[in-house]
C-alpha positions in Angstrom: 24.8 -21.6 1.3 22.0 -20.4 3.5 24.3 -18.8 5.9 25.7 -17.1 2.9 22.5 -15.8 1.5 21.3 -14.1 5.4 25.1 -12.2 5.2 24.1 -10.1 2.5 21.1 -7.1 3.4 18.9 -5.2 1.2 20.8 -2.0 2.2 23.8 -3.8 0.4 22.4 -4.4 -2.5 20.0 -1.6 -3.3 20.2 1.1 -5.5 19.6 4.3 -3.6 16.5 6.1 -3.8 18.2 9.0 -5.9 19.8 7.3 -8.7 16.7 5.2 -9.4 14.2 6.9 -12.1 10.9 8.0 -10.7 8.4 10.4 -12.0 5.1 12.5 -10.2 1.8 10.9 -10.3 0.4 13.5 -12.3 3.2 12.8 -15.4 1.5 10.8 -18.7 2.3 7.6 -20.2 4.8 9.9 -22.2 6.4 10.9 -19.8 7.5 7.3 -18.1 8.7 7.2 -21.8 10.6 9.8 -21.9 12.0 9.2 -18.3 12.9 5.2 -18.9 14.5 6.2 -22.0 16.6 8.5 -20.8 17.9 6.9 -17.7 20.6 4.5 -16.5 21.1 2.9 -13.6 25.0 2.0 -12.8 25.4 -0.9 -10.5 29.2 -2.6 -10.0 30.6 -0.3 -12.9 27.8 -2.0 -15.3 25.3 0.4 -16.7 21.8 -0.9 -17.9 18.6 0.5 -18.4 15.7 0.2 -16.3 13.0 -1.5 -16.7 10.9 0.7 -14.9 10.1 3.7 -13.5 8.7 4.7 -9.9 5.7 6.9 -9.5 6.1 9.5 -6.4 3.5 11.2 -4.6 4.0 15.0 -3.5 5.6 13.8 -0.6 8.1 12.2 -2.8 6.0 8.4 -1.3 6.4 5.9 -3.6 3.0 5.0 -4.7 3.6 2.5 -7.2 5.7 1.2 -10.5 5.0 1.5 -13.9 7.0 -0.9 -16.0 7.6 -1.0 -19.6 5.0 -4.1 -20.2 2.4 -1.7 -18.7 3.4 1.6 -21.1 2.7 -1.0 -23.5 -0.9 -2.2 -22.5 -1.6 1.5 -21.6 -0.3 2.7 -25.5 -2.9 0.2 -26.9 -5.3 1.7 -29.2 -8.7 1.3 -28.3 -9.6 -0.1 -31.5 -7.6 -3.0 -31.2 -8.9 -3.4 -27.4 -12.4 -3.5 -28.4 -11.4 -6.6 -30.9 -11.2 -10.6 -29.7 -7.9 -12.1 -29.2 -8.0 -14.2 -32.6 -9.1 -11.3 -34.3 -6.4 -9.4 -33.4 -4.1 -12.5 -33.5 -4.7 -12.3 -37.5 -4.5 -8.3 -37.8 -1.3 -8.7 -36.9 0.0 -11.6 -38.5 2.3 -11.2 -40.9 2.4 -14.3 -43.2 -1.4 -13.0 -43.9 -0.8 -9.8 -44.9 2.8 -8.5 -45.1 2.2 -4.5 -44.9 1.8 -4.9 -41.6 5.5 -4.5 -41.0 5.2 -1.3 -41.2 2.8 0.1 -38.4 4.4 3.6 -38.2 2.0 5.5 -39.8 -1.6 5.9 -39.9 -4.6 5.0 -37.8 -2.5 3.1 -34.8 0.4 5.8 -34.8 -2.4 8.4 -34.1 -4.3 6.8 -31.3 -0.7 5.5 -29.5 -0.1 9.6 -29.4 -3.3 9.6 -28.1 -2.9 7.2 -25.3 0.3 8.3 -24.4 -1.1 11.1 -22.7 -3.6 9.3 -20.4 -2.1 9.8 -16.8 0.5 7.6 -15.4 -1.6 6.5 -12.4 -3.8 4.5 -15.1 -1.1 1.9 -15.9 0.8 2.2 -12.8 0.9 -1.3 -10.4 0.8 -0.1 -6.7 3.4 -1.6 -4.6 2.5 -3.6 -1.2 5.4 -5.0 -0.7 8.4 -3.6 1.1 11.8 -4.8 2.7 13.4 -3.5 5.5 17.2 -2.0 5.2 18.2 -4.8 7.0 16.6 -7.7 5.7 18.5 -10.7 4.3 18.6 -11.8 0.6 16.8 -15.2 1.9 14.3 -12.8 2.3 14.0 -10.8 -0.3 14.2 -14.0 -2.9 11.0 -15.1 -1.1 9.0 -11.9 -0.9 10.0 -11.8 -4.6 8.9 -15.5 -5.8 5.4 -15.7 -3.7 4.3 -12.1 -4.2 5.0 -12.3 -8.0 7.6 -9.0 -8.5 10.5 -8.0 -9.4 11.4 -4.6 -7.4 10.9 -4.0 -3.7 11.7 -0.7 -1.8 13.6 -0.2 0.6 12.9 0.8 4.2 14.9 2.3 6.7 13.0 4.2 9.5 10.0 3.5 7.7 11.6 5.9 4.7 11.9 4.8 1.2 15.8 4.9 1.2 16.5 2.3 -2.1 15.1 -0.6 -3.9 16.5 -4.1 -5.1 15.6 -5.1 -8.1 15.1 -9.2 -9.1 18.2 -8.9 -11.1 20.3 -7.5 -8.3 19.1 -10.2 -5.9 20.1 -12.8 -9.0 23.5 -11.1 -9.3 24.4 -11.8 -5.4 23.1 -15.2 -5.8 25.3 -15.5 -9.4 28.3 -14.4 -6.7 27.5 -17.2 -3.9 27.1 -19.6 -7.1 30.8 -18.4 -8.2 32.2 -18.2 -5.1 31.3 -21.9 -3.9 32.5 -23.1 -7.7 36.1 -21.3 -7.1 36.2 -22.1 -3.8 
């Protein structure tokens, strides 16, 4: 199987640079909204939506990633942020107080439009960790498991050309799985 795994190259299984969502630096938590809501990314005829979104210098440099986990630590009110863990445990706990279903309107509805437009670069996670073009999946699976993450860009000529994504590194080892069962 690990002859298998070194076949298959980063620049196989990437998704080019330009048909992965990025926005600018200077964009808001709003706008890696807008952007992750409005994009697909179609991989083998199967369309899904991304997970995240990559944050560009003016140089069109990837700088970092912002996923969706983060828009949601960075759309926390401050209220809640200044509170303990079991205090906010319980505000939100609805076998104590039911209403809380409904957390459309008022006081947190206001201050999430209010954090949404804090900058971008405030909840972005900067990437350190690159592939080359021609890198093997062994590879890739490792820089994934012992750095902790779950996109990696691309390099070829020390450009960004693409990243791989966990889940497309997990599809082509679905495939070897498949292929060794039918086999």
């Amino acid at each position: 199987m690990a002859k298998i795994m070194a076949t298959r190259r980063a620049g196989d299984i990437m998704i080019p640079i330009d048909k992965y969502p990025y926005i600018y630096f200077t964009a808001t938590i709003r706008d890696a909204v807008e952007k992750i809501r409005e994009s697909e990314i179609i991989v083998k005829d199967c369309q899904s939506l991304p997970r995240a979104v990559l944050v560009m210098d003016n140089d069109h440099q990837i700088l970092g990633v912002v996923r969706r986990r983060g828009i949601f630590r960075g759309l926390e009110p401050k209220f809640l942020k200044t509170m303990s863990r079991n205090h906010r445990r319980q505000l939100f706990d609805l076998q104590i107080d039911p209403g809380l279903a409904d957390l459309s309107s008022g006081s947190f509805t206001e201050a999430v439009h209010e954090q949404a437009n804090h900058p971008v670069t405030e909840i972005m996670s900067h990437i350190t960790d690159t592939v080359n073009f021609e890198d093997n999946l062994a590879k890739i699976v490792y820089l994934m498991l012992t750095r902790d993450v779950d996109l990696l860009p691309v390099l070829k000529d020390r450009k960004v050309v693409g990243v791989v994504r966990s889940v497309d590194a997990f599809n082509e080892i679905a495939e070897i799985l498949h292929k060794d069962v039918s086999s």
